[in-house]
C-alpha positions in Angstrom: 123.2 87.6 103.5 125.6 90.2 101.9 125.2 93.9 102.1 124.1 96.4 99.5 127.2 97.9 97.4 127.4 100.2 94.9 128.3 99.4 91.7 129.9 102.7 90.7 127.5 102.6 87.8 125.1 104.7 89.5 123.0 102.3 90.9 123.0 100.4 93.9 122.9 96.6 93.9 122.7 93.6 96.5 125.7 91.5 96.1 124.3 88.0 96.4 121.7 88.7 93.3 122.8 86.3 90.7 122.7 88.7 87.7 123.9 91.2 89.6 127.7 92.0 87.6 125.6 91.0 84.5 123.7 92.9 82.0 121.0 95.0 83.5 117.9 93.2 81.7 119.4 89.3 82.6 116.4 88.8 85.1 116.6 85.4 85.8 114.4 83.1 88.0 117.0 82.9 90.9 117.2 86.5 90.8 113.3 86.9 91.1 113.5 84.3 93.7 116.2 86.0 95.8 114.4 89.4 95.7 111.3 87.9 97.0 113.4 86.5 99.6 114.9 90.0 100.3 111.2 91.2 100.7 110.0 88.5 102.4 107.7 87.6 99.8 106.7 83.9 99.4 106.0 83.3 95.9 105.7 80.0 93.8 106.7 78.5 90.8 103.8 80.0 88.7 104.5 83.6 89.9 108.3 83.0 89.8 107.9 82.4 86.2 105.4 85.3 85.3 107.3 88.0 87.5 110.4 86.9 85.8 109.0 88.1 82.3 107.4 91.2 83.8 110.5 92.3 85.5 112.7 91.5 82.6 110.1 93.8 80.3 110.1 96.6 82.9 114.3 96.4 83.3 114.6 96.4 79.1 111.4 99.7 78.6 113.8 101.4 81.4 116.9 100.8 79.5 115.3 102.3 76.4 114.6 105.4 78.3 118.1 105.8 79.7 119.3 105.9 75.9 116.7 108.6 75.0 117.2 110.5 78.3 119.9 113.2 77.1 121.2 116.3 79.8 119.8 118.7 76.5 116.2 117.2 76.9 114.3 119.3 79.4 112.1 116.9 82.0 108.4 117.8 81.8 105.4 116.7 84.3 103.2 116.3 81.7 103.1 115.9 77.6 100.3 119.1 77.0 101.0 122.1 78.5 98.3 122.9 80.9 96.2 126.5 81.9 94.2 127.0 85.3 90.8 125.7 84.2 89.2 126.3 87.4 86.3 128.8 87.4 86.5 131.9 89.2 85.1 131.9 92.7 82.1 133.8 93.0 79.5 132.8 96.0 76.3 131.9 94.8 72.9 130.9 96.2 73.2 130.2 99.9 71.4 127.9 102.4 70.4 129.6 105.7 71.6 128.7 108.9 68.1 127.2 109.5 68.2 125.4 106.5 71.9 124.0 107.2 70.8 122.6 110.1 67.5 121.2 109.9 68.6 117.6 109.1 70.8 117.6 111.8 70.6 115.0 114.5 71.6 117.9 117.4 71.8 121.4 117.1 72.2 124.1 119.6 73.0 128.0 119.3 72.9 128.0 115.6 76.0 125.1 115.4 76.0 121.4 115.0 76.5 120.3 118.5 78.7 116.5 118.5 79.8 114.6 121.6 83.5 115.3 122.4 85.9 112.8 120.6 88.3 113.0 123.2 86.6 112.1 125.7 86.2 116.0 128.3 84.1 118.0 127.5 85.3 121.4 126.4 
């Protein structure tokens, strides 16, 4: 198997790939084929078929994007700008120690007492 070049389109392709020099949404079976290969997926004729329509969708809504994607359009993490919405910390009613630990399956000293995880005791 060959190598992964660069294009010098920037992005990085595997040489062997049938559509590889071709347009960027020719997704082919062989292609879908040959990157299952390269991820050492086993797939059949069925999912062959159906990945090869997905991935050909997914290539062309990414090619759409590139043409919208402009150096003038600023990148944002999300489409509503957002304000802290948490409420502010104030402590309210509390249990007391007694309370905390009256459900508990051991209990020594006002703590929780556990067996060691690592194996010594401490």
């Amino acid at each position: 198997m060959g190598g992964v070049t660069s294009t010098g389109r920037g992005r990085t392709g595997c040489s062997e790939c049938p559509a590889y020099n071709g347009p960027v949404s020719e997704i082919t079976p062989d292609l879908v084929r040959h990157l299952g290969v390269l991820a050492r997926i086993h797939l059949s004729d069925e999912e062959v078929e159906r990945l090869t329509g997905q991935l050909d969708v997914i290539v062309d809504n990414i090619a759409k994007v590139s043409q919208v994607a402009t150096p003038d359009v600023v990148a944002t993490s999300h489409p509503i700008p957002l304000q802290n919405v948490f409420r502010p910390d104030e402590p309210g009613d509390m249990l007391t120690p007694e309370q905390v630990l009256q459900n508990a399956p051991d209990a020594a000293d006002g703590r929780f007492r556990v067996t060691a995880i690592l194996g010594e005791e401490q």
